[in-house]
C-alpha positions in Angstrom: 29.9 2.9 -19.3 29.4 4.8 -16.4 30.7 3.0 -13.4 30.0 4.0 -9.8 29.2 2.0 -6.5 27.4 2.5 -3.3 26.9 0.6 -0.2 23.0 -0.1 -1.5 21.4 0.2 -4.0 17.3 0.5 -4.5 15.8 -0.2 -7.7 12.3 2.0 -7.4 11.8 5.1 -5.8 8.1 5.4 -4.9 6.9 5.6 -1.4 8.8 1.9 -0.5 11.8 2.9 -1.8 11.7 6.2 -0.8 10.8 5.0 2.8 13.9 2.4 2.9 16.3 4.8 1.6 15.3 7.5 4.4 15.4 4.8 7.3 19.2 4.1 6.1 20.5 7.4 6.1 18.6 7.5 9.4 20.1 4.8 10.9 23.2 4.9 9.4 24.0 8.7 8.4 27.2 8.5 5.6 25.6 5.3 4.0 26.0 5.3 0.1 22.0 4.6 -0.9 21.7 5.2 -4.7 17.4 4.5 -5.7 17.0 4.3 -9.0 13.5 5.4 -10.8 12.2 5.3 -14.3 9.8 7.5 -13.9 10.2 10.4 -11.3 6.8 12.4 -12.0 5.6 8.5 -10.4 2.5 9.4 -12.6 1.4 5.5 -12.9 2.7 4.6 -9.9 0.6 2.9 -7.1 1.9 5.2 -4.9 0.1 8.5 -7.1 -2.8 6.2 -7.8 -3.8 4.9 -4.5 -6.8 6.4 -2.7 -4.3 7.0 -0.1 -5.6 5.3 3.7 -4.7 3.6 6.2 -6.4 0.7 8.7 -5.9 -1.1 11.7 -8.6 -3.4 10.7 -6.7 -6.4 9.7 -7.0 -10.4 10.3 -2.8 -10.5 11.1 -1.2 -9.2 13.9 1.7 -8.6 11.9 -0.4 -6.5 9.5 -2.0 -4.6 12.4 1.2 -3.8 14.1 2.7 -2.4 10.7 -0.4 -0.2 10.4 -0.5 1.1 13.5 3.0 2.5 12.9 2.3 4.1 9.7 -0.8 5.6 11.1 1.2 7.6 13.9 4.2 8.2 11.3 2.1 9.6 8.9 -0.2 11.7 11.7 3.1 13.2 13.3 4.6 13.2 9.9 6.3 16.7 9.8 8.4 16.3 13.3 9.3 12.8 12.3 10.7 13.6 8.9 11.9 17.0 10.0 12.0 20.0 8.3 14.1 19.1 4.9 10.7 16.9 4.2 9.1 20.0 2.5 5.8 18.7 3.8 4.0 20.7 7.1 1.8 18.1 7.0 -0.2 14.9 5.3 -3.8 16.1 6.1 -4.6 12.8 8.3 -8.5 12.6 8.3 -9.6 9.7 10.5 -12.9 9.4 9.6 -12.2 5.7 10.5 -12.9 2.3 8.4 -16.3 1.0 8.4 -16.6 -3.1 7.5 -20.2 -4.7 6.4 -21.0 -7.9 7.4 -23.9 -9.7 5.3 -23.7 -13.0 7.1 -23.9 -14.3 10.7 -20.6 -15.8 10.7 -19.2 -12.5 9.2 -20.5 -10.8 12.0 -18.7 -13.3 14.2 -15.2 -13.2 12.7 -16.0 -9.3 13.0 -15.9 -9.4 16.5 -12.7 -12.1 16.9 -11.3 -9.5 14.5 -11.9 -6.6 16.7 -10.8 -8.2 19.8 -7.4 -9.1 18.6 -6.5 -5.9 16.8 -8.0 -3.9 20.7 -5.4 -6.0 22.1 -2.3 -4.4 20.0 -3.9 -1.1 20.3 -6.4 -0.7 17.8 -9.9 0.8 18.9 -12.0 -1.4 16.7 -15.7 -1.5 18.1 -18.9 -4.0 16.5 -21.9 -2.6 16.0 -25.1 -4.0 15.2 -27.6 -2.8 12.6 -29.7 -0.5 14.8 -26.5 1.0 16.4 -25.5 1.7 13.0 -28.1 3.0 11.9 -28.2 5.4 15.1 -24.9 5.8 13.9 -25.4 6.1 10.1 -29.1 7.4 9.8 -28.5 8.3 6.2 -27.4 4.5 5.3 -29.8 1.6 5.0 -28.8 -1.6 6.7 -31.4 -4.3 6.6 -29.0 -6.7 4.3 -26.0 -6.5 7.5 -25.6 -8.2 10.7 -22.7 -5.7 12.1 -20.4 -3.4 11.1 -16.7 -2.8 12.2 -15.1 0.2 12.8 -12.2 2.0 14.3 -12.1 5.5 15.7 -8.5 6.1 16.0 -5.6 5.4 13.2 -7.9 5.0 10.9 -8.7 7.4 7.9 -6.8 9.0 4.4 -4.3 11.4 3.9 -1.9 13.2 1.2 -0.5 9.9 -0.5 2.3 12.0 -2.4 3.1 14.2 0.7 4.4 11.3 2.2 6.2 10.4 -1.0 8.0 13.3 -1.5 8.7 13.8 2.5 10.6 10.8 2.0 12.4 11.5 -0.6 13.3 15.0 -0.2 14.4 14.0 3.5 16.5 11.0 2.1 18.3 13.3 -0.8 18.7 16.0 2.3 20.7 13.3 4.2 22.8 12.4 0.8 21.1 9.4 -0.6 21.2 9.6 -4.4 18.0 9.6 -6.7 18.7 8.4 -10.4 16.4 8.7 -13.3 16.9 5.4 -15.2 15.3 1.9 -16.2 17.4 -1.3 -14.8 17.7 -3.2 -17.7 19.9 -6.3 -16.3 21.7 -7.6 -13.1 25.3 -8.4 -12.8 25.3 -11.6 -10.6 28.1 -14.0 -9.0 27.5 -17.1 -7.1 25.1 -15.9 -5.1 25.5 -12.3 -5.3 24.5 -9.2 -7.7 27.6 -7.5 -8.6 25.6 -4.5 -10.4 22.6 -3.1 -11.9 22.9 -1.8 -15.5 20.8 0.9 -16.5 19.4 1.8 -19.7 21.3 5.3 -19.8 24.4 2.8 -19.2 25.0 2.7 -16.1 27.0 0.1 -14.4 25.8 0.8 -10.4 27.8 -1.4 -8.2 26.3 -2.0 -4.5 26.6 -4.2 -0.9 23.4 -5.3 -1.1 20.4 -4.6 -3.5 16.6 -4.0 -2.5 14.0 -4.5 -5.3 10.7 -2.2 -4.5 9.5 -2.0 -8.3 5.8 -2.3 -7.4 4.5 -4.0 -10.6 7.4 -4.0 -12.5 9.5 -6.1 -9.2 8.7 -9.2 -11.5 10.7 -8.6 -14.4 13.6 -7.4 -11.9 13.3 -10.3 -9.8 13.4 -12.6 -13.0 17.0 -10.6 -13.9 18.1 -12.2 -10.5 16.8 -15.4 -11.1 13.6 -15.3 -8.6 10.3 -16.2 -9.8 8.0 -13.2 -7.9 4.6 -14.3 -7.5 3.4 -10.6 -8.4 1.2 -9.2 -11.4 -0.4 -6.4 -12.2 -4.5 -6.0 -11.5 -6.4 -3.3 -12.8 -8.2 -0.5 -10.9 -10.4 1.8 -11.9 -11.7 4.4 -9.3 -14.4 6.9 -9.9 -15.1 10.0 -8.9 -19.1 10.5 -7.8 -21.3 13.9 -7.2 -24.1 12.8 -5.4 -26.2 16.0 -4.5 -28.4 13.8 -2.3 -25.6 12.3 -0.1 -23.1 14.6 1.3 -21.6 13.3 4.6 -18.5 14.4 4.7 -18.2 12.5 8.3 -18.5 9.3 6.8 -15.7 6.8 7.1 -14.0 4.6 4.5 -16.7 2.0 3.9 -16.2 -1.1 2.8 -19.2 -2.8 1.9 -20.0 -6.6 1.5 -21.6 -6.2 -1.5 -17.9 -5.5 -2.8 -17.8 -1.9 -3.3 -15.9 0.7 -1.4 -16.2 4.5 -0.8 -15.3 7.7 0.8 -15.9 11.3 1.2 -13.4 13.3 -0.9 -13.9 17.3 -1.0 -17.8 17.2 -1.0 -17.5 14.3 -3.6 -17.2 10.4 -3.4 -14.7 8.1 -4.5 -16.3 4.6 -5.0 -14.3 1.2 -6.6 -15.1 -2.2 -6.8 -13.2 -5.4 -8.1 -14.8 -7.1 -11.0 -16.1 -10.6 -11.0 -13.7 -11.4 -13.6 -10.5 -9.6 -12.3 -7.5 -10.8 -13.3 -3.9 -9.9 -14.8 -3.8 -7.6 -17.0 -1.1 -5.8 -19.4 1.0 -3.4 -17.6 0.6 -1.1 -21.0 -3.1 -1.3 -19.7 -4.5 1.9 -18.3 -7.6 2.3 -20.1 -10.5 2.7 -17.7 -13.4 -0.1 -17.5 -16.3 3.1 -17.9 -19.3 0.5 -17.2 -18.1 -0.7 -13.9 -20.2 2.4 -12.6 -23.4 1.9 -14.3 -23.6 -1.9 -14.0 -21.6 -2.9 -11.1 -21.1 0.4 -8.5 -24.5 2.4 -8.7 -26.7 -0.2 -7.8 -24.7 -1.2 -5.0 -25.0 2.6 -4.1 -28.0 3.0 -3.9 -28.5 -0.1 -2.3 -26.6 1.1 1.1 -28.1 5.0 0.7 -30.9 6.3 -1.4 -29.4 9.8 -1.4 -26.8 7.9 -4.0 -30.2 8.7 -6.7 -28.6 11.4 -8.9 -24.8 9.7 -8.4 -23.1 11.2 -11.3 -19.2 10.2 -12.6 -16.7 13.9 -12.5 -14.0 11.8 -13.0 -12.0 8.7 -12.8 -8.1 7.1 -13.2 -6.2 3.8 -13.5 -4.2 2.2 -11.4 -2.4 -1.2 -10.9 -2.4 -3.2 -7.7 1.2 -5.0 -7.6 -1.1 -8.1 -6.5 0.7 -11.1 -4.6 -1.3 -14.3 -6.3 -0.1 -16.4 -3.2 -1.5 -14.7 -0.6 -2.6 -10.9 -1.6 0.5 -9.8 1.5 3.7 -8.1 1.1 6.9 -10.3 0.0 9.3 -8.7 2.3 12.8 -9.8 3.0 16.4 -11.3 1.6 15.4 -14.0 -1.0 17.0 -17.1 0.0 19.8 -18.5 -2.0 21.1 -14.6 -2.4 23.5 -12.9 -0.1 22.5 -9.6 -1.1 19.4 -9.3 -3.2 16.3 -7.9 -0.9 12.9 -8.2 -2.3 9.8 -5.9 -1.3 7.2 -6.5 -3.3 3.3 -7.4 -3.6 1.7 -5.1 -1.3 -1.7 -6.0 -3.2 -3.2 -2.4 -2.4 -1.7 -1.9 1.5 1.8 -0.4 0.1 1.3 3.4 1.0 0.4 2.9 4.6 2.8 0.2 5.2 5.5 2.1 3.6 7.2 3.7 7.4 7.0 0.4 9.2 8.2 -1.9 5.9 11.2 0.9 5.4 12.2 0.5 8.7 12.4 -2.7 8.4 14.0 -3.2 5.3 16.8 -0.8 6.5 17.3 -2.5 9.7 17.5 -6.2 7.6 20.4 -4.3 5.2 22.2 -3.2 7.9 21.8 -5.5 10.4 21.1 -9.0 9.0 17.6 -8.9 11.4 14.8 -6.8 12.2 15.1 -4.6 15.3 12.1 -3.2 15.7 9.2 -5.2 14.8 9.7 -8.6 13.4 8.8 -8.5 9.5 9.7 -12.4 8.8 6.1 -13.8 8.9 5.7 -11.2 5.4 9.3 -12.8 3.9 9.8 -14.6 0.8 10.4 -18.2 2.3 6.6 -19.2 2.3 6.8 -18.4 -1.6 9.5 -20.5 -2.3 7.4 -23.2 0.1 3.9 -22.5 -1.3 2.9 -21.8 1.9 0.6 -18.9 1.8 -0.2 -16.3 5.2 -3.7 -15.5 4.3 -5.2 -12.1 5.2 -9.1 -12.0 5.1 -9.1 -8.4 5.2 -8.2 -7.7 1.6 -9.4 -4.4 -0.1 
């Protein structure tokens, strides 16, 4: 068996662990980081498969302050990252987030909404319908009370720029990258000793972080931790609409529980179905009639120019979805002296990544977070069934 050991030790190296693994050798340059990946191409990763943005608009503070780091990050991505990134830039289009209310109270939690995320910075503004529709002349908005949106911070950008930015910069510094599967977890008392690898590995580490995305369940369970995490199935299209080009348009996230967004003259368009629930990570077959029966009418409900919508293309991809509370599971799990859990982003993964890698890196090294304070996201309301709702869920 091959036997080596480092000071820490990552098991999965998308855009979390990639994130964590640059913030160490960061803040602590001669650190031993090993990551370990199954699956470098990350082809069914969420990281590949997300439709890459990034909001302010949240209904936690905590989740509003982690955004509006990753949104600055990833704008000023290139001098942050320096030049061993490999990446000039990640493309940051903020076209801003646009939220539909339907109902009166909607529009009300709207504007609570906006006034707390002004006050950390954000530049959240509530509009009415006939302001939106000044606004958004080709949208119809008889069926909505107000819309939120953000003109700052808010937008998409190149999801696997930021990826391999991270990772290239991190390898640059020395951290390790392995191409294996962790099969099992040496333990003691309260500490992992090792992972072991499928290509038979024995990896020895200080402390361990688990950022698996879907697959952190079955890791967690090789420590003894019962993750709250499964996998849901997305499928996103890809939508010509000759009658509806608007490339200004923002993210929009309508109440009738679709979402869309300009994408190189096209749309990409999603929704999550009445019946969604776990499903087998071997899954990855699309759900073709979501468009037809659930999207297009929807559509064309918000913009008749949606009339000759037609499909170019479409993928899979799986949320790593928290069932407790649909937010990230950040922190050391109690009851372990050196097991680190990062898990459950439930679709907000990707943007969080530079604030949540920060984070983790300061928790390894440090015991605490220096920076911004992480601990309303960690693993003790699991353990204590006490969820930290988010209504803002996408």
């Amino acid at each position: 068996m091959d036997r080596t050991h480092s000071d820490v030790v990552i098991i999965g190296g998308a855009v979390t662990g990639a994130a964590t693994a640059w913030w160490l050798m960061k803040l602590s340059p001669g650190l031993k980081v090993t990551v370990i990946e199954k699956d470098p191409t990350y082809a069914q990763s969420a990281t590949a498969l997300s439709v890459a943005s990034v909001r302010l608009q949240f209904s936690n503070p905590v989740n509003v302050e982690i955004s509006r780091f990753g949104a600055a990050f990833i704008r000023d991505f290139a001098e942050r990252i320096g030049p061993e990134g490999g990446v000039p830039t990640l493309g940051l289009k903020e076209n801003g987030y646009l939220f539909l209310s339907g109902t009166e109270e909607g529009a009300r939690t709207l504007e609570d909404l906006a006034a707390m995320q002004r006050g950390l910075g954000a530049t959240t503004e509530v509009l009415g319908p006939d302001a939106l529709a000044r606004r958004f002349p080709w949208m119809r908005f008889d069926d909505v009370t107000a819309g939120s949106i953000g003109s700052r911070d808010e937008g998409w950008f190149d999801n696997m720029g930021l990826l391999h930015g991270f990772r290239n910069a991190a390898r640059a510094m020395g951290a390790v990258f392995l191409t294996d599967r962790v099969t099992g977890l040496d333990r003691a008392g309260d500490r992992v000793l090792a992972a072991l690898t499928e290509g038979g590995r024995r990896i020895e580490g200080g402390a361990f972080l688990c950022s698996a995305g879907t697959g952190s369940t079955a890791i967690c369970a090789m420590a003894g931790i019962a993750l709250p995490v499964e996998p849901r199935k997305r499928t996103v299209f890809v939508v010509d609409a000759p009658n509806a080009r608007h490339p200004e348009a923002p993210l929009i996230i309508d109440h009738s529980g679709i979402y869309l967004r300009p994408e190189h003259g096209a749309w990409i368009t999603a929704t999550v179905p009445d019946d969604d629930g776990p499903c087998d990570p071997g899954d990855w077959e699309p759900d073709h009639d979501q468009f037809e029966e659930l999207i297009w009418p929807k559509l064309y409900n918000r913009a008749e120019g949606f009339d000759a919508a037609k499909v170019l293309r479409l993928w899979v991809g799986h949320y790593d979805y928290n069932t407790l509370d649909q937010n990230a599971i950040l922190g050391r799990w109690p009851g372990h002296a050196n097991f680190h859990v990062a898990a459950g982003f439930s679709g907000h993964g990707l943007q969080q990544s530079p604030a949540v890698g920060r984070g983790m890196a300061e928790l390894i090294l440090h015991g605490g977070y220096r920076s911004l304070d992480l601990s309303p996201l960690g693993p003790e309301r699991v353990l204590e069934g006490r969820p930290f709702l988010e209504k803002a869920i996408v």
